[in-house]
Phi, psi and omega in degrees: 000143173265184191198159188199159181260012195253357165227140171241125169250145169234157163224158168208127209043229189295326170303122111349144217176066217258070142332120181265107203246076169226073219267175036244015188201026162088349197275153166328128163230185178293331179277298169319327190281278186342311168303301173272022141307255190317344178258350150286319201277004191284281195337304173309292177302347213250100174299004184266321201286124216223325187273158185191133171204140192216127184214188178239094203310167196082185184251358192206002080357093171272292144209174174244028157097197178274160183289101179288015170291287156005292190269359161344288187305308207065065191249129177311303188294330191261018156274287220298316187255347151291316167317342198243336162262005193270339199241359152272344218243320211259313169296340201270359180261336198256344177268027164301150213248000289162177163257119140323132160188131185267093182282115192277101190297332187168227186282131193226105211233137157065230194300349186269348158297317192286354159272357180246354151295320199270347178305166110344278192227173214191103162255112169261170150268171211275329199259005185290141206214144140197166231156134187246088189285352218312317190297333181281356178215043155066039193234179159219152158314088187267020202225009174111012171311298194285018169235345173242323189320312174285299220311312220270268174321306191131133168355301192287317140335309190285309157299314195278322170306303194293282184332269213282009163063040178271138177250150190239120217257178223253341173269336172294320142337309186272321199302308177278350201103352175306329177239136157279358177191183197221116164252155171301164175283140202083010182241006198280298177308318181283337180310321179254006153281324137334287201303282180319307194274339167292327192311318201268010160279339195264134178304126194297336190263313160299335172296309218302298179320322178274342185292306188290336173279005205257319198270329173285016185264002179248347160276331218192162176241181205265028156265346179258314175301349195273335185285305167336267212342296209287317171332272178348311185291307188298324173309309172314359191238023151273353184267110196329319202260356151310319190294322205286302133240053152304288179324307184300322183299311172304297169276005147086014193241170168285151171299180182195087198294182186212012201353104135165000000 
């Protein structure tokens, strides 16, 4: 497993807690991306974790991406193999089995937006800033931008960032759909630990099912997807926490899961 001092995990209750500690601005690295590869796919095992909440340390940093010092050189081979952990790193966050949510801190520029694109849900704070410049230092977005950005926003949105390299402040953010919600500064990580702790109300085996059908509405369509769906509701009544909370429901008490 890899392991790096530039992410810090915590967990609380059911919640997760991945921090990115690379200062002064947070950026992506050969170290890092493995690391928060390999600390999702940990996540994943751990049948107490329900949860994901991801930020950025510091006051004014969510992250700026990758180091472009990295790209300098114009070496072909270290652009090819940072793409490929930055795109091991960044899918291995959106198939987290769990709810993801990216509390945004502050500036979340180029790969480091595309890392609050692979989350579930996205909370700026108010004073948040984001943008995908890539196109401005003869680059592109390699990290899943130009595929979750239009889903999220819409084409056009997606074209004036990605194109014209336009940045959006955090209210302009809610306004097309990139974050679901804006909090003040200095509110976001309890905000999304809030959020994140509503996650252990819901049975772990039914989040997993509905996140993969949710996702499979951006591949296929909902005649190829309504048959999943129902296959999926059945499969669930092979699971301890289907008995469970019915029964709780019934009996009028909290369920008391088992994720499985």
């Amino acid at each position: 497993m890899s392991t790096t001092d530039k992410l810090r995990l915590e967990k609380i209750g059911h919640t997760a807690l991945i921090t990115i500690a690379n200062p002064p601005a947070n950026t992506w690295d050969a170290d890092s991306l493995p690391a928060l590869r390999d600390m999702v796919e940990m996540l994943n095992q751990d049948k107490e974790i329900y949860a994901l909440v991801v930020t950025g340390d510091g006051q004014k940093f969510f992250s700026a991406g990758a180091d472009l010092k990295m790209f300098a050189d114009g070496d072909k081979a270290r652009a090819r193999a940072m793409g490929r952990v930055f795109g091991e790193a960044f899918e291995a966050l959106t198939d987290f089995q769990g709810v993801s949510i990216a509390a945004i801190n502050g500036f979340a520029m180029g790969g480091g937006l595309e890392f609050a694109l692979a989350c579930d849900i996205r909370i700026a704070e108010e004073q948040a800033q984001m943008a995908l410049p890539e196109a401005s230092v003869g680059l592109l977005p390699c990290a899943g931008g130009t595929q979750n950005l239009p889903w999220l926003v819409g084409e056009g949105w997606a074209k004036r960032m990605i194109l014209l390299g336009e940045r959006v402040d955090a209210q302009t953010a809610l306004r097309i759909g990139l974050v679901e919600e804006v909090v003040p500064t200095g509110t976001v990580r309890e905000r999304a630990l809030e959020l994140a702790a509503k996650v252990a109300r819901q049975s772990p085996p039914a989040v997993r099912a509905c996140k993969q059908l949710i996702q499979h509405a951006r591949q296929g369509t909902p005649k190829s997807a309504l048959p999943v769906e129902r296959e999926l509701f059945v499969d669930l009544f092979d699971t301890q926490d289907q008995k469970e909370g019915v029964n709780a429901f019934l009996e009028k008490r909290a369920p008391e899961w088992k994720n499985g």
